[in-house]
N, C-alpha and C positions, 0 to 999 in steps of 0.2 A: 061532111065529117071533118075537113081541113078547118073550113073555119070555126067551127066548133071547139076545135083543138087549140087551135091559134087563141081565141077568146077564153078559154081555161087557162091558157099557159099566160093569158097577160093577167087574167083576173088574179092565180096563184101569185104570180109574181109581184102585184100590187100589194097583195094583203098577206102574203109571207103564209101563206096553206101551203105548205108541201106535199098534200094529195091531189090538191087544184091542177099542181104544176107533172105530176107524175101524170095524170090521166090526159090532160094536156097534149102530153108528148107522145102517149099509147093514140091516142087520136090522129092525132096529126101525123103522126105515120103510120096507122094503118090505113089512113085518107091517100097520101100517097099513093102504097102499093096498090092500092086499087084501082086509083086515076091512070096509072102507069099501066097496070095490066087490063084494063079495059081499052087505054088507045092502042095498042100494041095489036086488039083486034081477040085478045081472050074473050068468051065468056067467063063473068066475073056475076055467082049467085042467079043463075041463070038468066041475065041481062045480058046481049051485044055488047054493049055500050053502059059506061059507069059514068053518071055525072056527079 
């Protein structure tokens, strides 16, 4: 979901979408809290573990 995110936010920002670059950044940080709260050792959607 990071690079997902990461690859919106560069395509938005190539081609000047401003919804490209909003969804981008809703991605890429909910990629984060996840990666974050799955190492931390949560269940995260009923996974151990969030890759």
């Amino acid at each position: 979901m990071i690079v997902l995110g990461i690859i919106l936010l560069v395509v938005g920002f190539l081609t000047g979408i401003g919804i490209l670059w909003t969804i981008g950044i809703i991605l890429a940080v909910i990629g984060a809290i996840l990666w974050i709260l799955g190492s931390m050792g949560h269940a995260v959607a009923g996974r151990r573990h969030y890759w």
